[in-house]
C-alpha positions in Angstrom: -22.1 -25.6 9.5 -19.3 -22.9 9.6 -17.6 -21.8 12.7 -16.0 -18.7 13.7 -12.8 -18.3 15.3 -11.7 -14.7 16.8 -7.8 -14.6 15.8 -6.2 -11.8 17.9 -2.5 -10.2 18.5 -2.3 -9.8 14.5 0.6 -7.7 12.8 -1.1 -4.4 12.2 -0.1 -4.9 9.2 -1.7 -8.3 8.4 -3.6 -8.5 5.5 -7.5 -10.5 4.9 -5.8 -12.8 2.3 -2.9 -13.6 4.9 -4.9 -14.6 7.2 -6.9 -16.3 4.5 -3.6 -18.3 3.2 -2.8 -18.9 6.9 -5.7 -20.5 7.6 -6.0 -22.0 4.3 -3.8 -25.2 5.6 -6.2 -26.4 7.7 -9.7 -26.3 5.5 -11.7 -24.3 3.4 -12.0 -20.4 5.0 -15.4 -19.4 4.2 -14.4 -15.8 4.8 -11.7 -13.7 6.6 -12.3 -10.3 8.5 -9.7 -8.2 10.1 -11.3 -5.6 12.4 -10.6 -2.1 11.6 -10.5 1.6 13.9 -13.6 3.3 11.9 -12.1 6.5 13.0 -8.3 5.8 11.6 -8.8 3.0 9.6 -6.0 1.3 11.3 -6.5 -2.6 12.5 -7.3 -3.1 15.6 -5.1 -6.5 15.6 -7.7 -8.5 15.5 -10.0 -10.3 12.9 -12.6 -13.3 12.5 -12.0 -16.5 10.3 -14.7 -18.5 9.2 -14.0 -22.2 8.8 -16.5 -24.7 6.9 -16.8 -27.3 9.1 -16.0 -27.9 13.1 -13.1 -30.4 11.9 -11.2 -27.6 10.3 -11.9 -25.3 13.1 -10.3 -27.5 15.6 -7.4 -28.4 13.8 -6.9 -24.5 12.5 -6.8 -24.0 16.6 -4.8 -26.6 17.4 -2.4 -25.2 14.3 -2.2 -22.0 14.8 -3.1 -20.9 18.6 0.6 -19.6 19.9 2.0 -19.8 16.4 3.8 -16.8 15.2 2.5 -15.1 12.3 4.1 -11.7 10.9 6.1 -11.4 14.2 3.2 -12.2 16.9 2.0 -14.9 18.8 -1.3 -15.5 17.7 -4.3 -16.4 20.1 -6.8 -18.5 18.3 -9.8 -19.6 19.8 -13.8 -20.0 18.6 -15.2 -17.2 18.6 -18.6 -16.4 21.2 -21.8 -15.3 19.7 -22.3 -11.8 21.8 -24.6 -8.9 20.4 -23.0 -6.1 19.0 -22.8 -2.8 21.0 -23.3 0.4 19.6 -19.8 1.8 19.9 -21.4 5.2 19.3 -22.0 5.9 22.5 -25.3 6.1 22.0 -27.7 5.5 25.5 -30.5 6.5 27.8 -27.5 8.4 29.8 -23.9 9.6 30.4 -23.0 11.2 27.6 -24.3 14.5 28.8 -21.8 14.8 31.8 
């Protein structure tokens, strides 16, 4: 089974296959997501990597957690399930005020 890992302090100008290549070493990525301001369209310096098995996530950690990458120290770490918020701002109050 896959397992995601959150990779954060990225270049803002890092790049899905970068990340992809990076993490590459370590396993097969099943997929590669840097996170994006919907607003700008800028990155917001962090993304998602999907590894294929736990193996591969580990090591991918243990490889590149406090590595430099494009200039920054990344922080790699598996990433939590949580429920997506509405960034919207969408509620039962406060946006009234």
């Amino acid at each position: 089974m896959a397992k995601k890992l959150y990779v954060g302090n990225l270049s803002y100008n890092t790049t899905e296959d970068g990340l992809r290549n990076l993490f590459s070493g370590f396993g097969s990525v099943a997929s590669a997501k840097i996170i994006f301001d919907r607003e700008t369209g800028n990155s917001k310096g962090f993304g998602f990597i999907e590894m294929s098995t736990d193996e591969e996530a580990n090591a991918a950690i243990a490889g590149t957690n406090g590595r430099e990458f494009e200039g920054r120290q990344l922080r790699v770490n598996e990433a939590m399930d949580k429920p997506r918020r509405d960034s919207r701002g969408a509620g039962g109050y406060g946006n009234n005020w």
